[in-house]
N, C-alpha and C positions, 0 to 999 in steps of 0.2 A: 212376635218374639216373646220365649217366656225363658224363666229359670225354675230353678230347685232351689230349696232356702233348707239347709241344713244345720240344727240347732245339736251341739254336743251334750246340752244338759248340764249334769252335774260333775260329769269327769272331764270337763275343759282343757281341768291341769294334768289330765294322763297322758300319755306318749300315745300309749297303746290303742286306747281309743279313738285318739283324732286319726292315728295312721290307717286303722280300720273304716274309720267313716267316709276319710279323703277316697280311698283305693273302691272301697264299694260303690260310693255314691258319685264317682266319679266328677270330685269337684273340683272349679276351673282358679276360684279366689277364694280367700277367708282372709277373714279380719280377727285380730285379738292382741293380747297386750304380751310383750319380749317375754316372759316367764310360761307361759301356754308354749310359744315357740321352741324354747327351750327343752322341754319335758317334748314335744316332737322330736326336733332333731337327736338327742339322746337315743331317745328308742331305735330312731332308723340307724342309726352309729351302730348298735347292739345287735341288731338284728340283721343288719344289710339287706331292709328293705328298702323300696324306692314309693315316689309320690307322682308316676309318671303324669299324670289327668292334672296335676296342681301347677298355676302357670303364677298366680300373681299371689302375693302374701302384702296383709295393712295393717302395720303395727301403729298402735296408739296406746294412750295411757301410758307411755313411757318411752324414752329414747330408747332406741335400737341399740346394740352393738354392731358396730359393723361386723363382729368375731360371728354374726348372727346371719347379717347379710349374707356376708363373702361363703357360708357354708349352702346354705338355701341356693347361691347362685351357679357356686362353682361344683356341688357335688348333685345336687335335683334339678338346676336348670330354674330355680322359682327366681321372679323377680319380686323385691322386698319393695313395697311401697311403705315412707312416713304418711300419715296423717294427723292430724290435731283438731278436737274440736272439744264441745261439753255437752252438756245436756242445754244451758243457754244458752249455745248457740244452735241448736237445736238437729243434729247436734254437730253437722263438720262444719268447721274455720278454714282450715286448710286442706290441698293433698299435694304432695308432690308425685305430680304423673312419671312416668318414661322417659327417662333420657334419651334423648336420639343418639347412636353411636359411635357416632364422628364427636362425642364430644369429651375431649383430652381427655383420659384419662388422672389428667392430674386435678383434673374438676370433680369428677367423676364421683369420687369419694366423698371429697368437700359439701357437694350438692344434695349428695341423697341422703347424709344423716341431717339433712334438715329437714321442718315438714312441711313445705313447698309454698303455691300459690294458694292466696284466698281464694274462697268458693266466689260465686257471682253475688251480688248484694252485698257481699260484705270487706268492709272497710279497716284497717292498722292502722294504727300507729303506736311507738313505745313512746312515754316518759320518763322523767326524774324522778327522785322523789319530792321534788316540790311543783312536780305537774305542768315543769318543761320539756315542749318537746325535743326529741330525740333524732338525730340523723339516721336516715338511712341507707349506712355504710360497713354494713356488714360488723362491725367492732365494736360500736355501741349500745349495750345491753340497760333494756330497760322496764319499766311495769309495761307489759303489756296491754292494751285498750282497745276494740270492737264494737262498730254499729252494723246495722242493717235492719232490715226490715222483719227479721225473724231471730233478733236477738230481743235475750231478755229484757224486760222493762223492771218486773218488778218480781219477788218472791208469791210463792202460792198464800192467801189469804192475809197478805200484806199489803197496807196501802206507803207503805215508804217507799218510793221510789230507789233501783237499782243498779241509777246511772250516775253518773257525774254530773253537774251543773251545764256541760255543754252535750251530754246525752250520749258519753261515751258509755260501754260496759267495759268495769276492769274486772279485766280474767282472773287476774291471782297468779300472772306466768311471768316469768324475768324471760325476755327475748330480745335477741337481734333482727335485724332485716336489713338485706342488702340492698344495693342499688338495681339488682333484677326483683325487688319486691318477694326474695327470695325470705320465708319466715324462716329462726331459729331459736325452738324452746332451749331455755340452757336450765330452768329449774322453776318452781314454785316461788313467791316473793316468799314464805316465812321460813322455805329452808333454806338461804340462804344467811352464809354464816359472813356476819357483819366484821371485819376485823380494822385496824386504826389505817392500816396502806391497801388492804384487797376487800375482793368480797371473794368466798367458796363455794362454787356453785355443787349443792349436792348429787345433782342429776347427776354431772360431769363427772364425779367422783365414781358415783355407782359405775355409772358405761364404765370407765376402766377397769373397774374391780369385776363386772362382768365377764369384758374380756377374758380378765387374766383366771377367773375360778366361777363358772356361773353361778347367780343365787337369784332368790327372789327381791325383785326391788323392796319389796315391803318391808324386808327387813335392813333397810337402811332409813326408810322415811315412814309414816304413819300412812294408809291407805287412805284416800280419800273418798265420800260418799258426795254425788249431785242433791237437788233439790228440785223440784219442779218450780218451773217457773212462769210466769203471763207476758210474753214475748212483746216488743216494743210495737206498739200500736204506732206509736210516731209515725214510726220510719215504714211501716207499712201500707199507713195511709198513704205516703208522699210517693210510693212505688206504685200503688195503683190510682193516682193522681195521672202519673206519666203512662198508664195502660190506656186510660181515658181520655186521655189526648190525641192519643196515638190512634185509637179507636169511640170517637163520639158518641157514636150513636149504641154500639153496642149495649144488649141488657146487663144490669147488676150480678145474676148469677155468672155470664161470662168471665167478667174480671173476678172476681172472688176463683174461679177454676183456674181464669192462666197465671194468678200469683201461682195457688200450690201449684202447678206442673213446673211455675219457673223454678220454686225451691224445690220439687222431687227432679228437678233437672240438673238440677245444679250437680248434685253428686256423681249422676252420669256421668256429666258434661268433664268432669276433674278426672272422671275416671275413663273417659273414652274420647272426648274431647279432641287429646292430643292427636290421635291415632292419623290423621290425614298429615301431621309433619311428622312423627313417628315414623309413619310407613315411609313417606319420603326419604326419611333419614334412616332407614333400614333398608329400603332400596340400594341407596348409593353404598350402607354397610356391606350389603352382597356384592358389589362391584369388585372383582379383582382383578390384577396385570400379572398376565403370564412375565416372569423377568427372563427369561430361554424366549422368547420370542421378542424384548425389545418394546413390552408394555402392550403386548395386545391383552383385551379384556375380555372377562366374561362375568356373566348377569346371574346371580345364584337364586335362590328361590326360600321360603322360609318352610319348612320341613315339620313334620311331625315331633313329638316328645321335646319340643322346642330347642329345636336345631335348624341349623342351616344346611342346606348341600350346592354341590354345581357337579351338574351330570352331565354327561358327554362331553367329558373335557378332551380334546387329541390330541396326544401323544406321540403322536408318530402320523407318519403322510401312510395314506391306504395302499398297502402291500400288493396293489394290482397293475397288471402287465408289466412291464419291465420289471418291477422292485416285488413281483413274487417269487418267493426263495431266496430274498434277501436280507439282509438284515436290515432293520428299523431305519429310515429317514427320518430326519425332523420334519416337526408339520409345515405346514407354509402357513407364514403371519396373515393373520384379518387387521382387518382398519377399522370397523364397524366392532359396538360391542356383541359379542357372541351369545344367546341365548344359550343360560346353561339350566334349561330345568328341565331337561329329557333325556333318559338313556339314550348311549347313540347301538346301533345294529351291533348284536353278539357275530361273533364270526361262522363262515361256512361249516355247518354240521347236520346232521342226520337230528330231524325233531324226536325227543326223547322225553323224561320226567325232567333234564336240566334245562338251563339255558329262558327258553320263552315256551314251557310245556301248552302242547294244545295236541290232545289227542289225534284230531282230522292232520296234522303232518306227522306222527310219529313215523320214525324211518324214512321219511322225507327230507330232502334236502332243505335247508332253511340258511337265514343271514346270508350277511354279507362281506366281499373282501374289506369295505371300507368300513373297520369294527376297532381300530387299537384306537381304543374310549377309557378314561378312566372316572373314576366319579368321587366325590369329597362331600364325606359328613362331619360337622363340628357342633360343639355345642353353642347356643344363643347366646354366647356371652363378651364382656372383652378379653378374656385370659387369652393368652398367648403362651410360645413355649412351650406347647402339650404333646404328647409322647405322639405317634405314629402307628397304627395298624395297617400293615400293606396285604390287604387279601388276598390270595392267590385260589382263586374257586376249583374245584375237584370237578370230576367228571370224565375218569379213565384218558382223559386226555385227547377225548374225541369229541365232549361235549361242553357244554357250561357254558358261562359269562357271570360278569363282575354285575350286572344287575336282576338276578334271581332275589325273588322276595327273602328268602332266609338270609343274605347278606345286604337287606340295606340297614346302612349301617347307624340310621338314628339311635336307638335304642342303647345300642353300643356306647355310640359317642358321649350319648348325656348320662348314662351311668358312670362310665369309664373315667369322664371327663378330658377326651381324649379326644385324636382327628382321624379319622376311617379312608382310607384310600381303598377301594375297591379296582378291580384293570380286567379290561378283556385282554386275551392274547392266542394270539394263532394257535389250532388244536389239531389232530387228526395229520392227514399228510401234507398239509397245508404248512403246518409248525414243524413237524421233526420229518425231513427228508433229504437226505445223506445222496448222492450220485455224483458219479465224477463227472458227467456231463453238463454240470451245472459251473464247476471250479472255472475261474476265469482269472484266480489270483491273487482276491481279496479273502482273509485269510476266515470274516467272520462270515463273509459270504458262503464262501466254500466250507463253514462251518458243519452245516444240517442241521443246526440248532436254532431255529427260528422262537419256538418257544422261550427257550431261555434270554436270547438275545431282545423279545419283545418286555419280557419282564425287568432287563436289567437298562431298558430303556426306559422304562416308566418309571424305576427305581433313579432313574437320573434324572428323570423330570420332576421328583419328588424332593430330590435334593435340590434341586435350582431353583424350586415354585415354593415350597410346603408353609413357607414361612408366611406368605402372603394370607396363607389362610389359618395363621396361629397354629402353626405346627413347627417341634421340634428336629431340624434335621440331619441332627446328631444322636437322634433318640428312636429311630424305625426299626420296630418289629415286624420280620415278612412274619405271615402267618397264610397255611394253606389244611385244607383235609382231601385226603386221598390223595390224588393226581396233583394236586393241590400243595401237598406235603412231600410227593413225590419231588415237584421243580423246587421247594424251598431246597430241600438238600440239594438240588444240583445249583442253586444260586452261591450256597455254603461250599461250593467244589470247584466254580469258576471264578478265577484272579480277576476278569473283571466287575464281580460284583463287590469283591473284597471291603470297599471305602464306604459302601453302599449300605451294609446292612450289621446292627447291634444287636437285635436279640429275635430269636427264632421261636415262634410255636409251630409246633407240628405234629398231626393230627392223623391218623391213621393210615400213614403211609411209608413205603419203605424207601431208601434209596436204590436206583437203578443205572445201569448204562449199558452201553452195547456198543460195541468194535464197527469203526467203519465199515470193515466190511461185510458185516453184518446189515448194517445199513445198504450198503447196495446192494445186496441179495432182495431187503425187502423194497426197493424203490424202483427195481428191474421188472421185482413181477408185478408193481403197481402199473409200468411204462407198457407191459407187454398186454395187461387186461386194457388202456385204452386203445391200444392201437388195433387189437379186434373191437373194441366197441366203434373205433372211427371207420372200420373197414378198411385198415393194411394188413390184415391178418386175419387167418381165418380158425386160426387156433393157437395152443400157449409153444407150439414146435415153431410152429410158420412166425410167429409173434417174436420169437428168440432172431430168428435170420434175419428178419427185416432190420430190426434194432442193430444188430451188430454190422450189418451195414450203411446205416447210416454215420451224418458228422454229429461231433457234438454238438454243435451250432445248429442243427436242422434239430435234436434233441429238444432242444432248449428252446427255440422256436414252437416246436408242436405243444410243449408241456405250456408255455405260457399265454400259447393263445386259445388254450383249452377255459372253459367257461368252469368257476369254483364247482359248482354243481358234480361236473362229473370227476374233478380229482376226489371229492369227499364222497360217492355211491362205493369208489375203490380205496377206500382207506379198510387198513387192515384192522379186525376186528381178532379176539374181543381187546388186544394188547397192539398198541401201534409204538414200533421202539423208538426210544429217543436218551438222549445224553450223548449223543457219540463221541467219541475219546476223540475228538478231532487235535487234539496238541495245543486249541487256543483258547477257543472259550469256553472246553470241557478237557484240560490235560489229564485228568483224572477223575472219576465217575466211580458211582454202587457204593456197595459194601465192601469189598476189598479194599477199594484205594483209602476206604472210609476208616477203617480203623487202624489202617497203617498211619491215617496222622493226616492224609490228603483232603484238607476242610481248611476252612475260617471258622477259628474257635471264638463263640459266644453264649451267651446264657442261652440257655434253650428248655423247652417245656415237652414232653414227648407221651402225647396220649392214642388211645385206644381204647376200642367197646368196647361190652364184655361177651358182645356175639356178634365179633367181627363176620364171621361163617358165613350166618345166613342169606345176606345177601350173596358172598359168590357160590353158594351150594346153589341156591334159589335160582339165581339169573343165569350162571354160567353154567353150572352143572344139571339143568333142567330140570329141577325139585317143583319150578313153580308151575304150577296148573292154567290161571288166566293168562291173555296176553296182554301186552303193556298195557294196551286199551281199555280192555276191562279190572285190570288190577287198579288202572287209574281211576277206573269208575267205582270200584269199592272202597277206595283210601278215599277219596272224598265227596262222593253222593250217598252210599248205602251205611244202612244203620248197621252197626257191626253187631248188636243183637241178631242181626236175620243171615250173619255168617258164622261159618265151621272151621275149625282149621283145614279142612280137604277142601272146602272152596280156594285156597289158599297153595296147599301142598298138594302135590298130585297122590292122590288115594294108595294107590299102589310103591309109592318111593316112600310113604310119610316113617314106616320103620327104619329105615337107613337115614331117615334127615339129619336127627339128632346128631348119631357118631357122627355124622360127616361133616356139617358145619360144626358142631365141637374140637373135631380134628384143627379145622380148619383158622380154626380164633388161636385156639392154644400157640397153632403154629409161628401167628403173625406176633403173638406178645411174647414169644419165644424171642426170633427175631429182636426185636425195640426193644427188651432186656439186655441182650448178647451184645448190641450197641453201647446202650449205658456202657455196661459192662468193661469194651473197650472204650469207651470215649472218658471214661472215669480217668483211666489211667493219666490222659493226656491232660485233663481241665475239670472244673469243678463246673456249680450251677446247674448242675444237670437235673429238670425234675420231670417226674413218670408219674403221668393218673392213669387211674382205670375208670370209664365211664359207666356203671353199670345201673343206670335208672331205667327201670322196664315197665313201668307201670301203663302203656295204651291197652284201652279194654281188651277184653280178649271178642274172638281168636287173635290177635295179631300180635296179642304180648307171647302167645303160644308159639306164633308161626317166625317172628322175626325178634322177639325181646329186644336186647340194646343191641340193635341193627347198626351198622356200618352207617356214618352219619349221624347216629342220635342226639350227639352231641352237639350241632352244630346248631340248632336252635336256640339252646341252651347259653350257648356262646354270645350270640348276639342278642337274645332276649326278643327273640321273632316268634309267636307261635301263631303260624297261618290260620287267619280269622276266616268266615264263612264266604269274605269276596276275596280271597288271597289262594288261587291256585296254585297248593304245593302239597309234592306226598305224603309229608309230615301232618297233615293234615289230621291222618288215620289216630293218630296218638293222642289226640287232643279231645276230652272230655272236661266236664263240669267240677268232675268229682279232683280230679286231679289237678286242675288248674292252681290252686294255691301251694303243691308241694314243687311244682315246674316253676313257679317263680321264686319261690324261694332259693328253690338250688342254682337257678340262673343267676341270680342275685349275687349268691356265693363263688359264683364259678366268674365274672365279672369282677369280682373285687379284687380276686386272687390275681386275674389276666392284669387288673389296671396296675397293680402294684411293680409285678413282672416287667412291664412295657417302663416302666418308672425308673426301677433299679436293677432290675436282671433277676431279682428275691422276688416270689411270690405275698412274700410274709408280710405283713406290715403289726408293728408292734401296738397289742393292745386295742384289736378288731374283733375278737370273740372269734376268730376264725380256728380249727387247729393248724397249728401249725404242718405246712407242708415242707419234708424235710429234703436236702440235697439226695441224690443217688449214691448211695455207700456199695462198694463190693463188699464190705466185711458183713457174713452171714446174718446175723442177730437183728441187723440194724433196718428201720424203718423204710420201705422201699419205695414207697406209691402211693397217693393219697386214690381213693376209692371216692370219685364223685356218684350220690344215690342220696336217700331220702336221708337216711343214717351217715353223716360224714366223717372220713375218718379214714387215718392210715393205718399201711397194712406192710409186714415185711416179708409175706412170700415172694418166693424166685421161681420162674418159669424156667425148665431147664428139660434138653432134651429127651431124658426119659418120660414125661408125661406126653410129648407128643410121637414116641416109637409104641409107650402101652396104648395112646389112643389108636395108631395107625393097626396096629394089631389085633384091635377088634374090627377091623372093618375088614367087608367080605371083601376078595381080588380084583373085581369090578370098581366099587368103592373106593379101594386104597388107591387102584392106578390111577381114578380120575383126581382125585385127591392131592395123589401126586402132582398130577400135570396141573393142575392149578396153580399151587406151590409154586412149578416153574416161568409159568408165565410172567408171575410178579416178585420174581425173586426173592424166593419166601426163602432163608439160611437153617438148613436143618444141622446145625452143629452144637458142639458144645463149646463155650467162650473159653479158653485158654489164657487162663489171668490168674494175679496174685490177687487174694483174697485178703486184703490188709483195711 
């Protein structure tokens, strides 16, 4: 076992310094006196940086503010240790370790601006001032007095002895001590101010005045300087009297070594000591009771950036045989506590870059029906009450899960100071599949909205559990990208999620839906491709007669005795429809019913790249040159020095790429403008960014800039490290590492405030301000997240995407088009009063 020992020098007292040294040198503890603290927390205030590597802080030479604490705790995650000691005593007296969790918070407070247990050897007591002693009851304040075996005896080249007549050492400290032998400095003996009925303890004074305006202690009391000293032989003889007893025959160098290990132990022991009742009692802190199930439990795990989580939590009983294509069951209660510190299975889909990426399945069927899991990150603290992020993962709605590396949500949590609910939920035609063959009467059954009905089930388990685990459940923000963004709007369109959900971020995607019968045109020719893959048909003519000959009850049979596998080889590609206007859990769906008013209005945040294109030019309109597999292998094996953008773009299309994913962006922030635009009318809170940070080395800032996604790193504060397989991978160098955290930083603070109050603003953060969405011309429109932060008040309007359209050759425009339609991209112009 070793360490790092990191010495700051002469800039101690700078913010800036220590926040650079923590973050570089990646350090776990530091010790120093409330004023060093101070001049930290400041900076990171300013800057909106974080201290993610910093887990424990040991304030001494001065009481703490708790105003000191409670920031360190509740916005970095750092636990504040007191300690007390001098240079006499050589130099700790005291530490107060870790609370265990379970311990009331009405204690809570009381305990830790004290500064704790004596080290090993050494011995309290307080007196009077005529050298009686003192009860220890917490309320009796008195000269504090110290022996041990490595306490002072006398001063350097002094033969006056520096004890008391019964061989105490007096500190010079006015303290209490409780009946848990619990120490409390409350001041110096000569600054306390003598008066005829009290005494004024100055320390006591300072911490308030800290509180309320920080300053340097020193400027309330004179600093003080130690002295070296020749440590009490006494008491050290009589400690290794009892080594020698213990051990007879041992030689003289032996004991002379396990004193010092006992005193270089000692500080361990205050500092690490605790850790086996700790951990116990952070154990049972992870323990929580599902209240929807009647107190069944489960076992969370302590998580990175020092947070907690519980993963594979269920949601819903698993959607297979009878209850596929139904909508959600409750799980069935456990009696045992449930391990919760592993994903449970993403759901049936074709291996891709989402979900559980691993090249050797791409385009492989993969998961499992038994997947509606959800997972919970919070920060290590006792705060409670804290706002909600319900994530809704992207993935065109055939792929993903709530446990891809870019969404786990520590990072999030302990920035944000927030609770992260992640959720798998049925995707492909597993989630959205509309037939009437299926209707049997129940209204959410017969819906085809299996997706949405899985989300607004987890959204109910969020509201009947969240609390358990220090979450607000009057305070959840869904939040989704792409596919992702697509179902937040359709949650904002269905009356049952209405009670469910406060504030919405939504992320590069548009609202959609599609007409029942739309829905069984596309569920027919799903039925008809199995039934020649099972052998009733021999083709999509003979496929049609069989079917219509059959009962719906034989229908319904064949489909659900069919293995996930081969519903998801026939899921419709590259758009599988979903929302159906079914009358109950979707009466109204897309863009149309959407700006008629047919929504639940809440604050809401509505971003996009700044080259949304390139990925659907790339993937859908076949710009891209390698296949999944090898694209996978150059995003994260190959040095990007040793690629071209034609390794990337196919050679021959690389002329056309440009127009065409520029068409292709312009069109989608066309679109989410023309929204504002009408949603303006109806409700306020409306805010629009543009992502546009492009900085991965090149080729790939050439070939994909601010890609479809970019953001989503950003968001969470995930940038996939060298064992973390994910695409985003490609964008991640050296060089740009410190502008990526920065702007994550920023784009985090904005999100925490959002989720808070509905306002991204919070006053007197150095942030600029991000304004509401105005129709009236002139006015500030979108905050532009990039290296440079800052709003902007262009309007996207359909003449820029009729002159893009119009340079593109006929070939170009039409595929262009047809992309457009798949995801219902709105080529109009908004029809609104500009006020």
């Amino acid at each position: 076992m070793g360490a790092k020992l990191v010495l700051p020098g002469a800039k101690m007292g700078c913010g800036e310094t220590l926040c650079t040294l923590i973050r570089e040198e990646q350090v776990n503890a530091a010790a120093g006196v409330p004023t060093v603290w101070l001049a930290l927390l400041q900076y990171l205030r300013e800057t909106g940086l974080d201290i993610p590597s910093l887990q424990r802080v040991i304030v001494g030479g001065a009481a703490c503010p708790w105003l000191i604490m409670q920031e360190f705790e509740e916005r970095h995650g750092v636990y504040t240790h007191h300690a007390w000691g001098m240079t006499e005593t050589s130099p700790v007296g005291t530490f107060n370790g870790r609370l265990p969790e379970s311990t009331p918070s009405s204690e809570q407070k009381k305990r830790r601006l004290k500064q704790g247990w004596a080290a090993f050897g050494v011995e309290m007591r307080i007196v009077d001032d005529h050298g009686q002693l003192l009860p220890h009851d917490g309320e009796s304040f008195g000269a504090l007095q110290v022996r041990g075996p490595w306490i002072c005896e006398r001063y350097f080249k002094s033969e006056v002895s520096a004890l008391t007549a019964d061989d105490w050492f007096d500190t010079g400290d006015v303290a209490t001590i409780d009946p848990d032998s619990y120490l409390g400095i409350t001041d110096r003996t000569k600054d306390v101010i003598k008066c005829p009925h009290r005494r004024v303890h100055i320390q006591s004074t300072s911490g308030h005045l800290t509180t309320c305006c920080p300053m340097p202690a020193s400027l309330l009391r004179e600093k003080h300087q130690a002295t070296f000293g020749i440590f009490c032989r006494r008491r050290e003889i009589e400690t290794r009297k009892r080594i020698m007893n213990t051990f007879p025959v041992a030689p003289q160098w032996m004991y002379r070594l396990t004193l010092r290990m006992i005193k270089a132990l000692t500080f361990i022991g205050l500092f690490y000591g605790n850790s086996q009742i700790v951990n116990a009692a952070d154990s049972q802190a992870l323990l929580r009771d599902i209240s929807s199930l009647g107190g069944a439990q489960v076992q969370g795990v302590a998580d990175e950036h020092n947070t907690q989580s519980w993963r594979g939590i269920p949601f819903a009983q698993a959607p297979t045989g009878n209850l596929r294509w139904r909508a959600p069951r409750d799980p069935v209660p456990w009696s045992d506590v449930r391990d919760a510190g592993q994903f449970g299975s993403l759901c049936p889909q074709l291996g891709s870059f989402f979900g559980d990426p691993d090249p050797g399945t791409f385009d492989q069927p993969i998961g499992s029906e038994d997947c509606l899991y959800l997972n919970i990150w919070r920060p290590k603290s006792s705060a409670d009450n804290l706002p909600v992020l319900f994530w809704i993962h992207g993935g065109s709605n055939r792929f993903g899960a709530g446990s891809e590396v870019l969404y786990h949500g520590a990072s999030f949590a302990q920035k944000a100071n927030a609770v992260v609910v992640t959720i798998n939920y049925r995707v492909g035609s597993l989630g959205w599949f509309y037939n009437s063959a299926l209707a049997e009467g129940n209204p959410k059954d017969d819906s085809g909205n299996f997706t949405t009905l899985d989300l607004i089930k987890g959204l109910e388990w969020v509201r009947d559990n969240i609390e358990e685990f220090g979450g607000n459940p009057n305070s959840v923000t869904i939040a989704g990208q792409s596919a992702g963004c697509i179902n937040a709007w359709g949650l904002l369109q269905s009356p049952l999620a209405d009670a469910l959900v406060d504030r919405m971020l939504c992320m590069s995607g548009l609202p959609n839906a599609y007409p029942k019968a739309l829905g069984q045109v596309q569920s027919n020719d799903v039925i008809d491709r199995l039934l020649i893959e099972n052998g009733y048909a021999v083709d999509k003519s003979s496929a049609v007669q069989f079917r219509l000959l059959q009962s719906d009850a034989w229908i319904r049979e064949f489909l659900r005795s069919l293995p996930a596998e081969a519903v998801v080889r026939h899921t419709p590609s590259p758009v599988v429809m979903g929302h159906f206007t079914d009358g109950h859990v979707i009466p109204w769906a897309g863009y149309a019913d959407l700006i008629a008013g047919g929504y639940h209005k809440v604050p809401m945040i509505l971003g996009t790249t700044g080259d949304e294109g390139t990925l659907f030019a790339g993937a859908l309109a076949g710009y891209l040159k390698p296949s999944l597999a090898e694209l996978w292998d150059m995003a994260i094996y190959q040095n990007p020095e040793n690629l071209t953008v034609t390794d990337i773009i196919e050679p021959d299309l690389y002329p056309t790429y440009y127009p065409v994913h520029r068409t292709l962006s312009l069109a989608v922030d066309l679109t989410i403008d023309n929204i504002c635009r009408y949603l303006r009318l109806m409700q306020g809170d409306i805010y629009r960014y543009n992502f546009e940070w492009d900085d991965a080395p090149p080729p790939w800032k050439e070939s994909f800039g601010a890609i479809h996604g970019m953001d989503l790193p950003f968001l969470f504060g995930n940038f996939p490290g060298p064992d973390q397989p994910d695409f985003m991978r490609y964008m991640i160098t050296a060089e740009n590492q410190a502008q990526r955290q920065q702007l994550s930083d920023k784009f985090i603070r904005y999100i925490a405030q959002f989720m808070r109050t509905g306002n991204p603003n919070k006053w007197f953060d150095g942030l600029p301000e991000w304004y509401d969405w105005s129709n009236f011309w002139i006015y500030q429109k979108r905050l532009i997240l990039d290296n440079n932060l800052h709003t902007n008040s262009h309007d996207f309007w359909l003449s820029e995407v009729n002159n893009a359209l119009n340079e593109l050759g006929q070939a170009e425009r039409q595929q262009a088009e047809s992309l457009m339609s798949h995801f219902q991209v709105q080529l109009e112009e908004a029809n609104v009063t500009y006020q």
